[in-house]
Each structure stands twice: as structure tokens, then as C-alpha cells.
N, C-alpha and C positions, 0 to 999 in steps of 0.2 A: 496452474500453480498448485504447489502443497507444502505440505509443511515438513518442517526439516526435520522430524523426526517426534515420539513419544515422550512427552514429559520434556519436551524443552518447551520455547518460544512460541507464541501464537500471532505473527506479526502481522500489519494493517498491508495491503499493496495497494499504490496506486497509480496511474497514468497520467502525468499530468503537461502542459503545454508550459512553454518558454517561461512567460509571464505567474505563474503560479508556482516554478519549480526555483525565481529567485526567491517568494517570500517560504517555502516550505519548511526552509529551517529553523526559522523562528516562529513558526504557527504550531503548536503543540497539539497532540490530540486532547478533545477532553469527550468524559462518555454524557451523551444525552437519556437519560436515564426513562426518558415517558417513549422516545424513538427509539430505546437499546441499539443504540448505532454509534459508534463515534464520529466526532463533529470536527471539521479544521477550518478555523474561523476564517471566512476571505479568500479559500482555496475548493474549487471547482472542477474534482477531479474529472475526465474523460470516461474513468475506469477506477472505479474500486473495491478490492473484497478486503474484510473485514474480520481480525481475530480466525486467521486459516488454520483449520483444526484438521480439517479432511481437504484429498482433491478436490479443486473447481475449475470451471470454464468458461471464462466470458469472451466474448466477442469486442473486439471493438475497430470498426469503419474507419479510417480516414480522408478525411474531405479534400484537405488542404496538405500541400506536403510544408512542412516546416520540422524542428524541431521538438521533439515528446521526449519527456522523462519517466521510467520508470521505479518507482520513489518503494523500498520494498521498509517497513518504520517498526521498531520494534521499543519505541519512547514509554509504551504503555504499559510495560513489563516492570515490575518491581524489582530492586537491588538492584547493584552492578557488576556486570560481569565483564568478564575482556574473551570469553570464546567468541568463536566464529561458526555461524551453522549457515550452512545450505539452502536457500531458500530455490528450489528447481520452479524457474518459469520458462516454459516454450513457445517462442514467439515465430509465427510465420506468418508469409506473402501469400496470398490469394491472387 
């Protein structure tokens, strides 16, 4: 994943399973200020990167085939806007 571009958005991505991606919308990010990570209360991502400023790469396994979300959050962003940016993630089969 990277980020849409300079001087826009710096949004949260995460992976997440059936069960975690009904409460997501109502689970807010909040920042944990002693961990500098943000925190989503009750939700157990698979995968997540955090405030994407530059490319990353994580890996992530699946054990069980079922349904996964990829949940890409940009909540933590001040003001409101109505653009639409780009957020490229490349997802592939091993």
C-alpha cells in the first residue's frame, strides 16, 4: 500500500474478518499517546498499517478461507472534505 499522494491524507489500512468488519463502523479510531499507535476499541485487526505516509508491505497468511475486509479509514483526518484519493493496494495469491 501507499499513499495517495503529497500533502493529502495519511489514512489507517486494515484487514479485518466478518465479525470485526460489522462493529467497524461504529468503533472510531482514538490515538494511544504512550503506544503512538492508534487504538480501535473491540476490533482485532489480521493486518494493519498505520498513518501511510510512504510505501509498505506486509504480508498476511490465511488459515481459514472465509470472508476478510479490507477496511482503508481516513476518520482521523481533520475537517471535511468530499474528494476522493487513491489509496493503491496490491493484493495477491501465493
Amino acid at each position: 500500500v501507499t499513499t495517495p499522494g503529497s500533502g493529502t491524507i495519511t489514512p489507517n489500512l486494515l484487514v479485518v474478518d466478518v465479525t470485526d468488519n460489522t462493529k467497524f463502523s461504529s468503533v472510531k479510531p482514538v490515538w494511544d499517546s504512550v503506544q503512538k499507535t492508534w487504538t480501535y476499541e473491540g476490533i482485532v485487526p489480521l493486518v494493519k498499517i498505520f498513518d501511510i505516509t510512504s510505501p509498505q508491505t506486509k504480508t498476511l497468511t490465511i488459515k481459514n478461507q472465509g470472508h476478510y475486509y479490507l477496511c482503508i479509514d481516513d476518520r482521523m483526518e481533520s475537517g471535511a472534505s468530499e474528494a476522493v484519493y487513491q489509496v493503491p493496494v496490491k493484493v495477491t495469491k501465493a
